[in-house]
C-alpha positions in Angstrom: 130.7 101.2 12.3 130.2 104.1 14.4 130.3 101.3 17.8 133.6 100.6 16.2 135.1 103.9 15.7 134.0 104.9 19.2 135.6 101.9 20.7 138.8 103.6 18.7 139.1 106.8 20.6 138.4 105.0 23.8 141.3 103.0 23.4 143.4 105.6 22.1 142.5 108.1 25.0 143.3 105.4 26.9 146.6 104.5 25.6 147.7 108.6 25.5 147.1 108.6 29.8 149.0 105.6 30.0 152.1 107.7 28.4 151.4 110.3 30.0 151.5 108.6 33.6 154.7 106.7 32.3 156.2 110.0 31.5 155.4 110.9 35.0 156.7 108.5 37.0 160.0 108.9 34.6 160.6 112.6 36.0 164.1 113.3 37.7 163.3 114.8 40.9 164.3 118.3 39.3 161.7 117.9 36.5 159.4 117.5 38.9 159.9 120.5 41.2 160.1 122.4 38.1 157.2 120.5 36.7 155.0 121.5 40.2 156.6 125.1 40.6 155.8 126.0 37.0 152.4 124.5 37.8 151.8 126.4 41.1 153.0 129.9 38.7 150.2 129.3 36.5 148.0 128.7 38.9 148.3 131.3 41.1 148.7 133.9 37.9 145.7 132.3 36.6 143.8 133.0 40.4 145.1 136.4 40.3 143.6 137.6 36.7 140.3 136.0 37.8 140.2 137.9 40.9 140.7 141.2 38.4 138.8 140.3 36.0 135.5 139.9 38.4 136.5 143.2 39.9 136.3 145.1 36.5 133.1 143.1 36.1 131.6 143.9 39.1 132.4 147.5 38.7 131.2 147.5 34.8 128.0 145.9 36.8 127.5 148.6 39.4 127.9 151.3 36.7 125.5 149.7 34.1 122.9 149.2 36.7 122.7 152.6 37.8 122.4 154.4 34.7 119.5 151.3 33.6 117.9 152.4 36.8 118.1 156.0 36.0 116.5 155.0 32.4 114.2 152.9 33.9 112.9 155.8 36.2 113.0 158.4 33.3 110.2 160.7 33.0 110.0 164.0 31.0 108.5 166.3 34.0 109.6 164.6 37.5 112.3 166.0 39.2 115.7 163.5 39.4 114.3 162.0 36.1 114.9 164.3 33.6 117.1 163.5 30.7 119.3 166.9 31.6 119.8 165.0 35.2 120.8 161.8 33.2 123.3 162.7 30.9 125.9 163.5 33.4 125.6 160.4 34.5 127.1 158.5 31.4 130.1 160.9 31.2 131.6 158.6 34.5 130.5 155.4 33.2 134.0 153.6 32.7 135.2 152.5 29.3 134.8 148.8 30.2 130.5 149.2 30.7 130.9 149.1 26.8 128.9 145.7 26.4 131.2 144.3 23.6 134.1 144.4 26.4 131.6 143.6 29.3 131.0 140.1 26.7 134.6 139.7 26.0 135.7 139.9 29.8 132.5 137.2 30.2 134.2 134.8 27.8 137.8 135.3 29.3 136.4 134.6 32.7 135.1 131.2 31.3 138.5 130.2 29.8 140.0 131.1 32.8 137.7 129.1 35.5 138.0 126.0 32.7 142.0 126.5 33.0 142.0 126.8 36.7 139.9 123.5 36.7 142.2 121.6 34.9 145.2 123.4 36.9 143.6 122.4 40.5 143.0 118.4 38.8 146.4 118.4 37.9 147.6 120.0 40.9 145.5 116.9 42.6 147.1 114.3 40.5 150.8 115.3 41.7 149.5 115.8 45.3 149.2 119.2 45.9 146.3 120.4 47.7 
């Protein structure tokens, strides 16, 4: 039973691509320079937010890492470790080293490289790149 209802989806998957390359070849030529410029508009936007998004990440990184070296080095009697030497440094960590953001930013990052992947095959398939 469960051969069977594999063999199912196969052929379904199967017979979606084949309407979906039918469709394609089907384009006018102005569906598909607006089909390939729309493309290359959410490709590009979808490059440029990843390229932000790993800056804010690599900044959130920088930040987080020097005040865990600065706990890490914390001592109650050695100069440049004292808590009172600390402190100030947490008033210029940025808003976006709060881990809950630093996690969210993670999983936008993912969604975004998987959307970019998909772009670029797509991209492939209509011969650009």
């Amino acid at each position: 039973m469960l051969v069977i209802k594999k063999t199912i989806r196969i052929k379904q998957a199967c017979l979606a691509d084949r309407a979906n390359e039918e469709r394609v070849f089907s384009m006018t030529s102005d569906e598909k320079e607006a089909a390939i410029s729309g493309l290359l508009r959410e490709r590009s936007e979808a490059k440029w937010r990843r390229t932000a998004l790993e800056s804010e990440l690599r900044t959130a990184g920088k930040s987080l890492y020097d005040v865990g070296s600065a706990l890490k080095n914390l001592s109650a009697g050695a100069m440049g470790s004292r808590v009172d030497n600390i402190l100030p440094k947490f008033a210029n960590v940025p808003a976006i080293c709060d881990l809950k953001r630093v996690k969210e930013m993670l999983e936008e990052l993912k969604e975004l490289q998987m959307r970019l992947d998909r772009l670029n095959y797509s991209a492939s398939q209509m011969g650009i790149d």
